[in-house]
DSSP file (Angstrom, degrees, kcal/mol; ACC not computed):
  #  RESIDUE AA STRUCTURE BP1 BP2  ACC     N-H-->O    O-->H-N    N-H-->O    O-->H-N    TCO  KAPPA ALPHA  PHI   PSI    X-CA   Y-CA   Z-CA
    1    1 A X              0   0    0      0, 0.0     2,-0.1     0, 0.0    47,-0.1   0.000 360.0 360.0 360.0 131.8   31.2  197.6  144.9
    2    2 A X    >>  -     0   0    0     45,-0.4     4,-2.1     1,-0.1     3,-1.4  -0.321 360.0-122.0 -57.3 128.0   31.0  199.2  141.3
    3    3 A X  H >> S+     0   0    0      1,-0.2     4,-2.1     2,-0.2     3,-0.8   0.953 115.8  59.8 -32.7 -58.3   32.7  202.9  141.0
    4    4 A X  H 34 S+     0   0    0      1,-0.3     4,-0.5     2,-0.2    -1,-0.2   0.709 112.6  36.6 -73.3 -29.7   29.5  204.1  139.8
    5    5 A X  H <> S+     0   0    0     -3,-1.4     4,-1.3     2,-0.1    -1,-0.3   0.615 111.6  55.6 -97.6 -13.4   28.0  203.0  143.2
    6    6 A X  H <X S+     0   0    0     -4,-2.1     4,-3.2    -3,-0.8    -2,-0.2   0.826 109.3  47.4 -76.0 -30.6   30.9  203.9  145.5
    7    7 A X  H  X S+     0   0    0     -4,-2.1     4,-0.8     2,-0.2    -3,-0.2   0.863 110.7  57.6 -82.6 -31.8   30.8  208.0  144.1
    8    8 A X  H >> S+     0   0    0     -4,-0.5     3,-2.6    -5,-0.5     4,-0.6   0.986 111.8  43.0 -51.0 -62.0   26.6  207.6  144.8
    9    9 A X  H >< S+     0   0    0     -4,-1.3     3,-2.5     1,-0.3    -2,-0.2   0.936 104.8  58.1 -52.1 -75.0   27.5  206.7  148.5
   10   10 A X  H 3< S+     0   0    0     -4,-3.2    -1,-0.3     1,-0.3    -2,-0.1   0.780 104.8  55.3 -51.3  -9.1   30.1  209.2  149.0
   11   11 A X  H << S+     0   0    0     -3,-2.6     2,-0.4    -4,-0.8    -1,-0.3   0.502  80.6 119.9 -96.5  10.9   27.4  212.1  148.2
   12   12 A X    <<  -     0   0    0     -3,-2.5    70,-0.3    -4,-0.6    69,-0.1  -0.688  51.0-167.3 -84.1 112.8   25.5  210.9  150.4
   13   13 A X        -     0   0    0     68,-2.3     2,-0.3    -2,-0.4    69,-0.2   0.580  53.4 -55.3 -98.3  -6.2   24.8  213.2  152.8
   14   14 A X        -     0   0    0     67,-0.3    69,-2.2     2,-0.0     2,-0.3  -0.866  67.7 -56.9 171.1-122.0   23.1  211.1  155.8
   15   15 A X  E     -a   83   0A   0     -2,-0.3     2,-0.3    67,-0.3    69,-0.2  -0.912  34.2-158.9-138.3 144.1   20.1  208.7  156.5
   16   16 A X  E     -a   84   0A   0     67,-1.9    69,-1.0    -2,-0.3     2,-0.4  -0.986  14.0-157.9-127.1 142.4   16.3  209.5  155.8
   17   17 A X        -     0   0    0     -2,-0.3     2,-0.5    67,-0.1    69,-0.1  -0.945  10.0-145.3-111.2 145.1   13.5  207.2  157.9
   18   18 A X    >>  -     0   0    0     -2,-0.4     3,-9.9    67,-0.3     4,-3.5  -0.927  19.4-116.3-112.5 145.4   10.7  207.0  156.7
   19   19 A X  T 34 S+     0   0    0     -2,-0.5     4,-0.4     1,-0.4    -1,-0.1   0.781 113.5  47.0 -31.3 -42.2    7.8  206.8  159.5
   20   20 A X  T 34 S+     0   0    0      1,-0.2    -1,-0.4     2,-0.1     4,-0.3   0.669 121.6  32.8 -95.2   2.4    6.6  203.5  158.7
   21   21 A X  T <> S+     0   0    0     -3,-9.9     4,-0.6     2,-0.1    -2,-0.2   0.521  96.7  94.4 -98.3  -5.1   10.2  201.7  158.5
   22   22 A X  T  < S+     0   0    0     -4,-3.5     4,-0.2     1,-0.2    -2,-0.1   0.757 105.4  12.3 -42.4 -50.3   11.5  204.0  161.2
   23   23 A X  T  > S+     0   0    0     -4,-0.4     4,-1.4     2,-0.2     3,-0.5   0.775 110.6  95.0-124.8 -51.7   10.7  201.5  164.4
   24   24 A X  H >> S+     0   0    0     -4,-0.3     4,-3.0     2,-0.2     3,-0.6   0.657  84.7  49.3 -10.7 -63.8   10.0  197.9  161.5
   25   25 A X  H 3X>S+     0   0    0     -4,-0.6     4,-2.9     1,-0.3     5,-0.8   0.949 114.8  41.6 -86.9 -58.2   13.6  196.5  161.7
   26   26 A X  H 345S+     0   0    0     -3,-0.5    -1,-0.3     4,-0.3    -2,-0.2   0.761 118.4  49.8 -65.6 -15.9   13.7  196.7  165.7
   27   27 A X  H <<5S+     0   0    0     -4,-1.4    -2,-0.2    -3,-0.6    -1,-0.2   0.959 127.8  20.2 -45.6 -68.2   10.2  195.3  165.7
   28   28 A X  H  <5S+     0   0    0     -4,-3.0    -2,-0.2     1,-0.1    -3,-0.2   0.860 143.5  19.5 -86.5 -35.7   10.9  192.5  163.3
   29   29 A X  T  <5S-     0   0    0     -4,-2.9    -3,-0.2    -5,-0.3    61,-0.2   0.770  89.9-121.2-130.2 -29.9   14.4  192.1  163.5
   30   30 A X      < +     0   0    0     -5,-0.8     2,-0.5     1,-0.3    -4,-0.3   0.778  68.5 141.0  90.2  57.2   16.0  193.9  167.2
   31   31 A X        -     0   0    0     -6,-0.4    -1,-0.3    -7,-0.1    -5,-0.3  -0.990  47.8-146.3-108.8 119.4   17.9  195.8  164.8
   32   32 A X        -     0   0    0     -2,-0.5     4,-0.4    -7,-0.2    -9,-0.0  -0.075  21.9-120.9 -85.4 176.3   18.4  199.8  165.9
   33   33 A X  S >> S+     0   0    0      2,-0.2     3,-2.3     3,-0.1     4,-1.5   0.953 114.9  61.1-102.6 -51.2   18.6  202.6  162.9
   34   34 A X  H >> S+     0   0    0      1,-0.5     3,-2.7     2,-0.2     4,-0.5   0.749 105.3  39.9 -68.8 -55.4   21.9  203.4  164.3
   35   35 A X  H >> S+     0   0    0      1,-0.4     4,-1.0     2,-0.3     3,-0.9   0.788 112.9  59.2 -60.8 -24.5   23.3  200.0  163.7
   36   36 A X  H X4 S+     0   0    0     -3,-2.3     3,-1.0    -4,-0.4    -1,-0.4   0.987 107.3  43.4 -69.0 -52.8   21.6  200.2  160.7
   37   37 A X  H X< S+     0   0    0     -3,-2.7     3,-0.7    -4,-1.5    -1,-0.3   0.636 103.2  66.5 -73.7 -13.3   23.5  203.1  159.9
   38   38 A X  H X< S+     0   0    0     -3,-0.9     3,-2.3    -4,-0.5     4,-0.2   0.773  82.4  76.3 -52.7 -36.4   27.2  201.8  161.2
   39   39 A X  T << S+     0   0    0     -4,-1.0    26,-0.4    -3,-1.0    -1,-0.2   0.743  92.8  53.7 -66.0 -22.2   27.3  199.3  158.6
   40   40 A X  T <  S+     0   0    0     -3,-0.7    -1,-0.2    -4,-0.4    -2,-0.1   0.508 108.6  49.6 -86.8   9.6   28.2  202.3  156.0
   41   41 A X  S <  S+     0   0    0     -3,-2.3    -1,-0.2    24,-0.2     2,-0.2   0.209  97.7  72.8-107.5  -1.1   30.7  203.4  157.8
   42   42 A X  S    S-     0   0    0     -4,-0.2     2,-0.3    -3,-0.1    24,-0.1  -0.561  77.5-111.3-105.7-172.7   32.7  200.3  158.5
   43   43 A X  S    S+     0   0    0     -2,-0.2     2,-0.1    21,-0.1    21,-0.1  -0.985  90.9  56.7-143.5 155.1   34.6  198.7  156.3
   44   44 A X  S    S+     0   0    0     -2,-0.3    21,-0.7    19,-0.1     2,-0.5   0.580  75.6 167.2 -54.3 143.9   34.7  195.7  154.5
   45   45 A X  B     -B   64   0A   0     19,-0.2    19,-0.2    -2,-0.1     2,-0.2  -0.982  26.5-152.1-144.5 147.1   31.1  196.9  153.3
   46   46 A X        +     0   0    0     17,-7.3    17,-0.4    -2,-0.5     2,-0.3  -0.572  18.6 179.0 -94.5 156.5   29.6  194.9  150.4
   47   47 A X        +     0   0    0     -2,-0.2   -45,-0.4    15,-0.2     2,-0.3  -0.750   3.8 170.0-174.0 124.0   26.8  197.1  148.0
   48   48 A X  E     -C   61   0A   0     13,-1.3    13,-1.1    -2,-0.3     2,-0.2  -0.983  40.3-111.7-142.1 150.1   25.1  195.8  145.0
   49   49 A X  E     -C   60   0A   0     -2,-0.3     2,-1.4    11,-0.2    11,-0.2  -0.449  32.4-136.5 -81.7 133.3   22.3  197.3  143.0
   50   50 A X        +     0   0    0      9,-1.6     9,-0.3    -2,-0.2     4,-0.2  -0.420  28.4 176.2-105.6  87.4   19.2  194.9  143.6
   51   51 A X  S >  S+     0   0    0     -2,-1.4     3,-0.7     1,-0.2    -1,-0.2   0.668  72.5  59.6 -54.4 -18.2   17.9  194.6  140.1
   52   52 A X  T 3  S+     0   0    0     -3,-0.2     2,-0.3     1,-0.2    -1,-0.2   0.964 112.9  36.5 -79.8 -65.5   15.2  192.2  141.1
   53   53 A X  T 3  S+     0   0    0      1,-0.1     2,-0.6     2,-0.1     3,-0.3   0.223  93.5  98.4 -69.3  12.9   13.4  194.6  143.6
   54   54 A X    <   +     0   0    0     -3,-0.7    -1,-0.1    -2,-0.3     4,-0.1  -0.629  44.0 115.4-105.9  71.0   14.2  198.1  141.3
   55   55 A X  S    S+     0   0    0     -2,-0.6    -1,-0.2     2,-0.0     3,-0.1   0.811  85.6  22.0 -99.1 -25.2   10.9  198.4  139.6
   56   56 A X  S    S-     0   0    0      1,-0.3     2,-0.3    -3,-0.3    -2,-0.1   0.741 139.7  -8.7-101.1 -65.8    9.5  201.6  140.9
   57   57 A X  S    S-     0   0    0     -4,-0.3     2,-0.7    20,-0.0    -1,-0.3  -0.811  89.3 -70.4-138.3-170.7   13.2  203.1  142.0
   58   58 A X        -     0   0    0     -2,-0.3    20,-0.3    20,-0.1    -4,-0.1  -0.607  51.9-165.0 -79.8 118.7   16.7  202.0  142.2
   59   59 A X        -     0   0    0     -2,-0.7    -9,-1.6    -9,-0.3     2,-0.3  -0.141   6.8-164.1 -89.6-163.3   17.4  199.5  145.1
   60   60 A X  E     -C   49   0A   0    -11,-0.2    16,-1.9    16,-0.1     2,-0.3  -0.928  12.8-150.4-174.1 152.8   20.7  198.2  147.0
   61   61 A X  E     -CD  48  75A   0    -13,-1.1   -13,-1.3    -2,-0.3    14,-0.2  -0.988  16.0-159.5-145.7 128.2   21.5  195.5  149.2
   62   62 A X  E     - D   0  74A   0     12,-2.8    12,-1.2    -2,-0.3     2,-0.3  -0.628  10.3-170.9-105.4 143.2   24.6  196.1  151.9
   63   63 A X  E     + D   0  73A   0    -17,-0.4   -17,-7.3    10,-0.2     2,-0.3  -0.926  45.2 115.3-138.5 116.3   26.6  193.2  153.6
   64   64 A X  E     -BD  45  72A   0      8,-2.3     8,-1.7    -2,-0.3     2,-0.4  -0.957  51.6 -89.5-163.7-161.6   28.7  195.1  156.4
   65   65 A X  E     - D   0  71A   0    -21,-0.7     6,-0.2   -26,-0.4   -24,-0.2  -0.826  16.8-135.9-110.8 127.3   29.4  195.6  160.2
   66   66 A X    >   -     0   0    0      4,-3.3     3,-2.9    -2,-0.4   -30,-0.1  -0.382  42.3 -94.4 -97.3-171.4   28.6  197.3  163.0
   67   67 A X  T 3  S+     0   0    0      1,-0.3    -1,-0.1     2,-0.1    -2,-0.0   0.668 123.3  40.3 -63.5 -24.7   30.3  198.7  165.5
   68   68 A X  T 3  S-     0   0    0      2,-0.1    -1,-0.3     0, 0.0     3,-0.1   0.168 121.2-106.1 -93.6  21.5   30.0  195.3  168.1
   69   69 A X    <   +     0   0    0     -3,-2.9     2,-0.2     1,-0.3    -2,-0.1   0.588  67.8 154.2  90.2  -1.7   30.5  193.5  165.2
   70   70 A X        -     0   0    0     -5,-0.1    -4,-3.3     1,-0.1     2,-0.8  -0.460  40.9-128.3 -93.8 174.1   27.6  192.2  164.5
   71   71 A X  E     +D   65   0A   0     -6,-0.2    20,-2.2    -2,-0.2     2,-0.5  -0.741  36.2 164.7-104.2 114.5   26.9  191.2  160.7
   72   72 A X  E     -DE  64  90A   0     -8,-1.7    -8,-2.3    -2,-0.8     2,-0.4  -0.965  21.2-151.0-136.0 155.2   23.7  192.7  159.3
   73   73 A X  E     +D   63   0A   0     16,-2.6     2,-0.2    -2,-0.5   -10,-0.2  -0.989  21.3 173.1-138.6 142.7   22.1  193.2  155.4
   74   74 A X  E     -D   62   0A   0    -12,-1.2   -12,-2.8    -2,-0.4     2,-0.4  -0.852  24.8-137.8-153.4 169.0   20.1  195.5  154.6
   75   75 A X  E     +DF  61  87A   0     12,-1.5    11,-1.5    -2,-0.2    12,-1.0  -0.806  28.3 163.3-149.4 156.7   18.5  197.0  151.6
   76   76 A X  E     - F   0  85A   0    -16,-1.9     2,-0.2    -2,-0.4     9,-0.2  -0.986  28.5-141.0-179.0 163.4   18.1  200.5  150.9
   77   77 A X  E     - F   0  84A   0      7,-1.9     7,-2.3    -2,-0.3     2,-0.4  -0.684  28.1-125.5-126.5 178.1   17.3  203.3  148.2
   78   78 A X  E     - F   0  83A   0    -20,-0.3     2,-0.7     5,-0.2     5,-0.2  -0.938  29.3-177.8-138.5 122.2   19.0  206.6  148.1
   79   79 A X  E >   - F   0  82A   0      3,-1.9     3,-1.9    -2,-0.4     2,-0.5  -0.901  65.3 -11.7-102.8 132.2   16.4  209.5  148.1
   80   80 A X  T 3  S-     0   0    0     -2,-0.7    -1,-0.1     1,-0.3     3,-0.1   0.456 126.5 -53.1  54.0   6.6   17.9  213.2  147.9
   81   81 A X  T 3  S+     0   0    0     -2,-0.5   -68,-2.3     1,-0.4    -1,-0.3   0.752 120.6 107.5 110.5  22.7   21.2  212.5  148.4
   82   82 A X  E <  S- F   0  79A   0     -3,-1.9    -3,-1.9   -70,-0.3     2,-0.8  -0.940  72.5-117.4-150.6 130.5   20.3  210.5  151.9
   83   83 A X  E     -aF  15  78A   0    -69,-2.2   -67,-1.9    -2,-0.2     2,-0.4  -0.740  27.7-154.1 -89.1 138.4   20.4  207.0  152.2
   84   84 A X  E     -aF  16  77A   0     -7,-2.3    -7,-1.9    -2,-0.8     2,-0.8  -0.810   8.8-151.1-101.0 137.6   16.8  205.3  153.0
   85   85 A X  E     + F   0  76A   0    -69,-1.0    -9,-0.3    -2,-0.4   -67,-0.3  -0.780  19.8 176.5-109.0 156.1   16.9  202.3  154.6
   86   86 A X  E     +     0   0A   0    -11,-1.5     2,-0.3    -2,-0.8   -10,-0.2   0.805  64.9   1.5-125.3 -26.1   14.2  199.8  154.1
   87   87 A X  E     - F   0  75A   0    -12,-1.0   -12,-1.5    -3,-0.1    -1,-0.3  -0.793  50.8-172.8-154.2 143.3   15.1  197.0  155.9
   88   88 A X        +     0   0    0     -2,-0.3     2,-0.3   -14,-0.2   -14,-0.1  -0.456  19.2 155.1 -98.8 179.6   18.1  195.3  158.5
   89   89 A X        -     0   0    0     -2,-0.2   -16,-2.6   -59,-0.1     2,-0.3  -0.679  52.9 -82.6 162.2 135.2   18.3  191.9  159.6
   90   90 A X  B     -E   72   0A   0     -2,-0.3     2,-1.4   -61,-0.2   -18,-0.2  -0.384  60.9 -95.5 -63.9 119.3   21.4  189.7  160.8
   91   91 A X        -     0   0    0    -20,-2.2     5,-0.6    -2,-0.3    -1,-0.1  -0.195  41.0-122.3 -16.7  58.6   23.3  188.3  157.8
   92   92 A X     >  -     0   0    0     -2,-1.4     4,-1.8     3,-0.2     5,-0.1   0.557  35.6-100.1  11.0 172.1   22.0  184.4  156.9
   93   93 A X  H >> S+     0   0    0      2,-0.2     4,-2.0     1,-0.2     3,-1.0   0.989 122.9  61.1 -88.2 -30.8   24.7  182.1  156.9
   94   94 A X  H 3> S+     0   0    0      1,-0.3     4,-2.4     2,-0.2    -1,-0.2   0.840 107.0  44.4 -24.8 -67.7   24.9  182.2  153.2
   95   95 A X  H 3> S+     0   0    0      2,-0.2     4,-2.0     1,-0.2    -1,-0.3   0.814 110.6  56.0 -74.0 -12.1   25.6  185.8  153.2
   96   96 A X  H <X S+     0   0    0     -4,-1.8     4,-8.1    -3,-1.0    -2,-0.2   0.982 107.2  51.6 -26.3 -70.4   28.2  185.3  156.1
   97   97 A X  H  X S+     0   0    0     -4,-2.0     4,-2.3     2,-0.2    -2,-0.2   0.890 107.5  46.0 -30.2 -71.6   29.6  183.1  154.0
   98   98 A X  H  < S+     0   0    0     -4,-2.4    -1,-0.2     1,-0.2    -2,-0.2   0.984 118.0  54.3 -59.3 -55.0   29.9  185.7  150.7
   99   99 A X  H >X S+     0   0    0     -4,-2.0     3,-1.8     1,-0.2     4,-0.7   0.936 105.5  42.0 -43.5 -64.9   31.2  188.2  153.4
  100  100 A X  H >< S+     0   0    0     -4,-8.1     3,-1.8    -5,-0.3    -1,-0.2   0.909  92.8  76.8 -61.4 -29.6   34.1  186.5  155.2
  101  101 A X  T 3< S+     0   0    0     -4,-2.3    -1,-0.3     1,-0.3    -2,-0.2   0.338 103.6  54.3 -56.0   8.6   35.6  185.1  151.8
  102  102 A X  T <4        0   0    0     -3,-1.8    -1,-0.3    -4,-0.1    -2,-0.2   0.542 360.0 360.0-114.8 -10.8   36.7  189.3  151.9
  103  103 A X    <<        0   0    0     -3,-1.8    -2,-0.2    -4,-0.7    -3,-0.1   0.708 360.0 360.0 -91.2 360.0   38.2  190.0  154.7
C-alpha cells in the first residue's frame, strides 16, 4: 500500500452502506458487512487504487482477512471520511496466490 493511501485509511472514520449494497454481498456472495469490515483491521491487508473502475470517483481494491480467517477482496470508495464498501467476495485463487507471497 502506497503512503498516500495508507494516511487516506487512517482518517477514516468508519464504514458507510449504502441501501442498495447494504444486504448485495451476503446475497451474492454469503459475505456479512462485518466481515467486510474486519479485513481493515487485520493485517497483512493489501490496498490498491483501482484505476480501471475510477471514472466517476476514486476506487480501491483490498486483499485481507477476517477474523476466522477467511480471505475476501473487496472494492470500495471512501466517501466523507468513511469507507464505502461496494462489493466482498472470497479471494480467487489468483489473488490467494498475490496474498500469501506476503505473509
Amino acid at each position: 500500500m502506497d503512503a498516500a493511501t495508507k494516511k487516506i485509511l487512517q482518517e477514516c472514520t468508519g464504514f458507510e452502506w449504502d441501501d442498495g449494497n447494504k444486504h448485495k454481498n451476503w446475497i451474492k456472495h454469503r459475505v456479512s458487512n462485518s466481515e467486510c469490515e474486519q479485513i481493515f483491521f487485520n493485517r497483512p491487508l493489501i490496498v490498491h487504487v483501482d484505476d480501471k473502475h475510477s471514472t466517476f470517483e476514486d476506487r480501491y481494491y483490498a486483499l485481507g482477512i477476517t477474523d476466522l480467517g477467511i480471505k475476501l477482496f473487496s472494492v470500495f470508495t471512501l466517501q466523507n471520511k468513511k469507507i464505502r464498501i461496494i462489493s466482498a467476495r472470497n479471494m480467487s485463487r489468483k489473488e490467494r496466490k498475490i496474498y500469501e507471497a506476503i505473509l
